[in-house]
C-alpha positions in Angstrom: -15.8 6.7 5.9 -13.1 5.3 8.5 -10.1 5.4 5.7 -10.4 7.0 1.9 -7.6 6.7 -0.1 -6.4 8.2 -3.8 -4.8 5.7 -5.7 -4.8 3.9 -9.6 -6.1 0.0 -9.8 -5.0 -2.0 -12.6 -6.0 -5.3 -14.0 -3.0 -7.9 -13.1 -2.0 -10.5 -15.7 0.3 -13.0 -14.3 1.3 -16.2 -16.3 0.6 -19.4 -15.3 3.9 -20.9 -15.7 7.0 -19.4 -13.8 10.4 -18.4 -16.1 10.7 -16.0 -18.4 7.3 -14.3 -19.6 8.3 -14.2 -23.2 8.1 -18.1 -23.1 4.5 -17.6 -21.4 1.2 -18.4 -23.3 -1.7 -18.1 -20.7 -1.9 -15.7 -18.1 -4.5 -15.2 -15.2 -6.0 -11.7 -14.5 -7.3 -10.4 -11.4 -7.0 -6.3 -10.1 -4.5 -5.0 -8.1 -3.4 -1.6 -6.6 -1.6 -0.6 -3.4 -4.8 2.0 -2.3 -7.4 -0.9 -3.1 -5.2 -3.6 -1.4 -5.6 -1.7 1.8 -9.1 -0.7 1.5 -10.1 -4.0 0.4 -7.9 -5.5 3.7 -9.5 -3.1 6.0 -13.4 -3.7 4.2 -13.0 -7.4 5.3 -12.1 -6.2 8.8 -15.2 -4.6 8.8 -14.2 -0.4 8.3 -15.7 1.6 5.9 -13.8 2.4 3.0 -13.3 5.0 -0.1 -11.6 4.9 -2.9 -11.0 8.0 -5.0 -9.6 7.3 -8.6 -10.6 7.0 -12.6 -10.6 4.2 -14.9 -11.2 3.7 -18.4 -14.9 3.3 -20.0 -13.7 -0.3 -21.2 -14.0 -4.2 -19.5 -10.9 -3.9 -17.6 -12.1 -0.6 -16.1 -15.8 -2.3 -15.3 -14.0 -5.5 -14.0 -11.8 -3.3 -11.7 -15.2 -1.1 -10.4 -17.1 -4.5 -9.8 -14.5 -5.9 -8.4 -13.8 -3.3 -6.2 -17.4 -2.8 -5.1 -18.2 -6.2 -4.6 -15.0 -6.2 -1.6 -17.2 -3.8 0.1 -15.2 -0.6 -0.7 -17.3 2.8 -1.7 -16.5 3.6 -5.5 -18.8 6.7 -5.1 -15.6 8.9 -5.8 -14.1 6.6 -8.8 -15.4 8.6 -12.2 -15.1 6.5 -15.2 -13.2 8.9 -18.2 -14.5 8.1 -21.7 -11.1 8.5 -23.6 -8.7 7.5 -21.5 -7.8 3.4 -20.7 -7.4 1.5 -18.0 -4.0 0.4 -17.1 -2.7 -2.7 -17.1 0.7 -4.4 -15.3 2.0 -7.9 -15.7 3.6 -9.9 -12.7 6.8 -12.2 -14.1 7.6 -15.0 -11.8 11.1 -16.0 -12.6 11.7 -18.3 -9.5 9.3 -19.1 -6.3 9.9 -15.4 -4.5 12.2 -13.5 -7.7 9.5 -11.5 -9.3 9.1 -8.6 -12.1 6.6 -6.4 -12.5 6.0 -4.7 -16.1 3.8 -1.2 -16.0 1.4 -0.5 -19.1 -0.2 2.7 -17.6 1.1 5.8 -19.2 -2.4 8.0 -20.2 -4.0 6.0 -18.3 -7.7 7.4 -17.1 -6.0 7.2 -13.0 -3.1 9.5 -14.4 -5.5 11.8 -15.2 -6.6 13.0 -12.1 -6.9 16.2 -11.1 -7.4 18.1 -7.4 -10.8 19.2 -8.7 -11.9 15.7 -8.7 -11.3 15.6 -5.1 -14.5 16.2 -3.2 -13.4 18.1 -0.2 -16.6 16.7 1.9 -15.4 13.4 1.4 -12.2 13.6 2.9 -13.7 15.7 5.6 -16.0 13.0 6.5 -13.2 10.9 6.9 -11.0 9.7 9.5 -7.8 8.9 7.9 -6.7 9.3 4.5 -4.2 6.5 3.2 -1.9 7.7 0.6 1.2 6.0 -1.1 4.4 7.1 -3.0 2.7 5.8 -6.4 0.1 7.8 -7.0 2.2 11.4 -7.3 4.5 9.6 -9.8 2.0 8.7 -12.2 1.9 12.7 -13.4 2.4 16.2 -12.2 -1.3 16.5 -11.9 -1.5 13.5 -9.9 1.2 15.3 -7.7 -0.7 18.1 -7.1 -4.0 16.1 -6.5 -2.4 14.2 -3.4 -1.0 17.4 -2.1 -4.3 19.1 -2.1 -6.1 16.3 -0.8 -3.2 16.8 2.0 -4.1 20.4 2.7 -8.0 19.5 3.2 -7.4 16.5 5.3 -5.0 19.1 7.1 -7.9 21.6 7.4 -10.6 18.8 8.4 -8.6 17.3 11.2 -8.2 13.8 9.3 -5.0 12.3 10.1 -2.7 11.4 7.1 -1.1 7.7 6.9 1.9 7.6 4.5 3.7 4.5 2.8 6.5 5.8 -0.1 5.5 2.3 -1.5 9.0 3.4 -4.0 8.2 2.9 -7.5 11.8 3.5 -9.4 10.0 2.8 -12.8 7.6 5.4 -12.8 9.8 9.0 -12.0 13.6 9.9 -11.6 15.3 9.3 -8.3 15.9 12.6 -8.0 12.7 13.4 -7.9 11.4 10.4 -5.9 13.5 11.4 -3.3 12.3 15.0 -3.7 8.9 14.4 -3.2 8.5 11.5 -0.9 10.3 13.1 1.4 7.9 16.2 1.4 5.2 14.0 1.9 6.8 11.8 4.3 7.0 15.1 6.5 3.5 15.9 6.3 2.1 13.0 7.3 1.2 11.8 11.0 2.1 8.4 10.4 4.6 6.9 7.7 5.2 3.4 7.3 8.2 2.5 5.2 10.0 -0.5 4.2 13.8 -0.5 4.6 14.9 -0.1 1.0 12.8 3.1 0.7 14.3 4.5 3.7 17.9 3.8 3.3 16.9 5.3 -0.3 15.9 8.3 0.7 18.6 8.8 3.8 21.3 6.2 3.8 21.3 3.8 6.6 23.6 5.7 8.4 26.8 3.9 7.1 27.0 5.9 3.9 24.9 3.6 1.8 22.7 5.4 0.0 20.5 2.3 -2.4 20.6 0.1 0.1 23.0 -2.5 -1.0 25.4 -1.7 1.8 25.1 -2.8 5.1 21.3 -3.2 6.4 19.8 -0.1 7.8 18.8 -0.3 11.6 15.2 0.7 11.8 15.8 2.8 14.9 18.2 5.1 12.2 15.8 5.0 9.8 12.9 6.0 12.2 14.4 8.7 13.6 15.2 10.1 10.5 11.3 10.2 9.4 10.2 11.4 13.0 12.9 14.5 11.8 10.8 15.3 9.3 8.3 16.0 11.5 5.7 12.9 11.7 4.3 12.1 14.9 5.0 8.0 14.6 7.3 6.1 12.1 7.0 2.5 11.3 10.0 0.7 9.4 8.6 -2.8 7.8 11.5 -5.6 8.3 9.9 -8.3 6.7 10.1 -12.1 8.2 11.6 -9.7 11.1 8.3 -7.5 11.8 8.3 -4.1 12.5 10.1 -1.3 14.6 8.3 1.6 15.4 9.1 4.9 16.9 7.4 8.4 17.6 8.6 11.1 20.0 7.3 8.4 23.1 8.6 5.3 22.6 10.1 2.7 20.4 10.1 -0.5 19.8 10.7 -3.7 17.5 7.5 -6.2 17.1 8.2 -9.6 16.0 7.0 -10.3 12.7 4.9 -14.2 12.2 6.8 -16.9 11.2 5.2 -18.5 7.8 6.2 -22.3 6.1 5.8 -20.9 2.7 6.1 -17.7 1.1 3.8 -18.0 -2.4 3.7 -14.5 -3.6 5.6 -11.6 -1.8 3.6 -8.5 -3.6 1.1 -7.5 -1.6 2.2 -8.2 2.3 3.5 -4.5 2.6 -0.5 -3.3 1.5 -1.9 -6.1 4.0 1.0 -4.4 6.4 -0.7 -0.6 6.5 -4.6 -2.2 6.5 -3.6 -4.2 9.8 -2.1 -1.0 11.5 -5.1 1.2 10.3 -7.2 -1.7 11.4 -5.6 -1.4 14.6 -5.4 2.3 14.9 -9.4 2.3 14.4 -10.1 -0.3 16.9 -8.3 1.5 19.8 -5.2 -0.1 20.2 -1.9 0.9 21.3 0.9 1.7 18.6 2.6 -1.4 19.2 -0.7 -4.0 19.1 -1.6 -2.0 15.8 1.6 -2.9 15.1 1.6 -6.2 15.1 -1.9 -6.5 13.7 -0.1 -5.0 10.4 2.9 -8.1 10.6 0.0 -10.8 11.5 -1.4 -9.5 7.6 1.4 -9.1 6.0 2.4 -12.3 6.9 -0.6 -13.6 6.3 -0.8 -12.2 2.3 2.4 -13.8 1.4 0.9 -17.3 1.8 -1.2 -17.3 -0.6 -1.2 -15.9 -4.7 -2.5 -12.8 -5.4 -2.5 -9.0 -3.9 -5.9 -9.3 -2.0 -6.6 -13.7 -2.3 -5.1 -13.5 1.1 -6.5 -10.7 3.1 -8.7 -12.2 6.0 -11.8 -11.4 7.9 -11.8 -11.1 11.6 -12.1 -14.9 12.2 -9.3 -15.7 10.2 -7.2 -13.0 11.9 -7.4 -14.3 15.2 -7.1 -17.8 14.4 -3.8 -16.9 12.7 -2.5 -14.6 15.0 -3.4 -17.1 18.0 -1.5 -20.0 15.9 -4.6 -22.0 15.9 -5.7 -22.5 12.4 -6.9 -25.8 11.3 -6.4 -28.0 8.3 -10.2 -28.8 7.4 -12.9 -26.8 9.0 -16.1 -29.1 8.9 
C-alpha cells in the first residue's frame, strides 16, 4: 500500500430540505468518514490504499464495504463484528454553508477496535500511515489501537501523517487536548486547521477556543514543529495553506471557488492532495498546493467524496481550464 489508514465510516443521512431537521421528512444517505475520504481521494489519484476498521454485520455496514471497495480502496483489513452496529451520523443544513452534524455511533462495531486487530505486516508494507484525531476518541481501546499502530509504523520506517480533525462531541477537552497533542508530537507531518491549533495552544494572544483574534499560522506552526514533527501544515481555508518544518516556510494560496455547496469534506480532500503530492515527488510547497486545489475542489460540490477528482480533473482545475460541456 502507498497510504493505510485506521478510521470508522458511517452511513451519512442528510435531508433533502435545508432548516431545521426536525421539520425534515426525506433524507439522502451516502458513507462518509475522514480515513475513507482520503483514501478514497488518493484511490482516484491513482495510489494504493488501505483501510483498517470494523462495521456492523447489517446493510449499512455492507453498503459502507461495497462502497468503499468499489472507490478502489483495499478493505482486506476491515472485519465485519456480528454484534456490534454500524454507526450512523446525520448532516443538518440550517443555511447554505451553517451545518450540524449529529453522531449515532456509541458501541459501534469501529469503537470496538482493538491493537490486536492491527496486522503489523500491513503497516509495514506501507509507506505512510494517515491517522486523525477521531479515531482515539471513539474509546480507550481505540486510543490504544492508534498508538500501537504508531509504534510499528515507528519500527517499520513508515512515516506518520497526522490531522487532529477536533471532534468536541465525542471526548472532554481536557482530554482532547491531552491526547492530540501526544500524537501531534509523534508524527512527521501534521496538518491542522486553525481552530484545532489555537485549541490546543492559543494563538499566541491569549485566546485559547479561538474566538479571539485569528491565529497566525506561522505561531501555530511553530508551535507543532516544538513538539517535535518534522513539517507542519496549518489549513486557512479560502486563504490556502502555510507550512513550516525546521527548513523553510511558507504560505500557498488557496483556489478561489464561485460557490461553496457543502464545506464538510475539503479538509479530508486537503491531506489526500498533500499525500498525493508527497507520493509523486514533489516539494513541500507543490504538495502543498495540490492539497488547497482538493480541498477547494470538494466544497463545490454535495457530499464528502461526490467531489474528489481523478487526475484529469485535477489539472484542468488547477490550470483554471475546466469547461462547461465536455462533448
Amino acid at each position: 500500500m502507498d497510504v493505510v489508514s485506521i478510521g470508522e465510516t458511517m452511513v451519512l443521512f442528510t435531508p433533502r430540505e435545508q432548516g431545521q431537521m426536525r421539520y425534515s421528512r426525506s433524507y439522502t444517505s451516502r458513507i462518509a468518514g475522514a480515513e475513507t475520504n482520503t483514501l478514497i481521494g488518493l484511490a482516484k489519484l491513482g495510489h494504493r490504499t488501505g483501510w483498517i476498521s470494523q462495521v456492523g454485520q447489517d446493510e449499512f455496514g455492507a453498503q459502507i464495504m461495497a462502497a468503499v471497495r468499489g472507490e478502489g480502496v483495499d478493505t482486506s483489513q476491515t472485519a465485519v463484528h456480528p454484534s456490534a452496529p454500524t454507526g450512523v451520523f446525520y448532516k443538518e443544513r440550517l443555511q447554505e454553508v451553517s451545518v450540524r452534524v449529529y453522531y449515532y455511533r456509541q458501541g459501534s462495531a469501529a469503537s470496538l477496535l482493538v491493537p490486536e486487530s492491527i496486522d503489523e505486516n500491513y503497516i509495514a508494507r506501507a509507506k505512510y500511515l494517515y491517522l486523525t484525531g477521531i479515531t482515539p476518541a471513539l474509546s480507550p481501546n481505540c486510543r490504544e489501537a492508534v498508538f500501537h499502530a504508531i509504534g510499528l509504523a515507528r519500527k517499520h520506517g513508515v512515516q506518520v501523517v497526522f490531522d487532529p480533525n477536533l471532534r468536541r462531541k465525542l471526548w472532554s477537552d481536557e482530554e482532547a487536548r491531552e491526547v492530540l497533542t501526544r500524537l501531534c508530537g509523534m508524527a512527521d507531518l501534521v496538518l491542522a486547521g486553525i481552530s484545532e491549533g489555537t485549541f490546543l495552544f492559543g494563538d499566541g494572544e491569549g485566546n485559547e477556543d479561538g474566538d479571539g483574534k485569528k491565529s497566525s499560522g506561522s505561531y501555530l506552526a511553530e508551535r507543532f514543529l516544538q513538539l517535535g514533527c518534522k513539517a507542519a501544515i496549518l489549513k486557512l481555508g479560502a486563504e490556502g495553506a502555510y507550512y513550516a518544518t525546521g527548513m523553510e516556510q511558507k504560505l500557498v494560496p488557496g483556489f478561489k471557488v464561485d460557490h461553496v455547496a457543502d464545506p464538510v469534506g475539503a479538509g479530508d480532500g486537503f491531506a489526500a492532495g498533500v499525500l498525493s503530492g508527497l507520493l509523486d515527488g514533489l516539494p513541500l510547497e507543490e504538495a502543498v498546493r495540490r492539497g488547497c486545489a482538493i480541498g477547494a475542489a470538494v466544497v463545490t460540490v454535495n457530499g464528502d467524496i461526490e467531489g474528489l477528482p481523478d487526475r484529469e480533473l485535477l489539472a484542468a482545475f488547477m490550470s483554471g481550464r475546466g469547461e462547461d460541456v465536455a462533448r
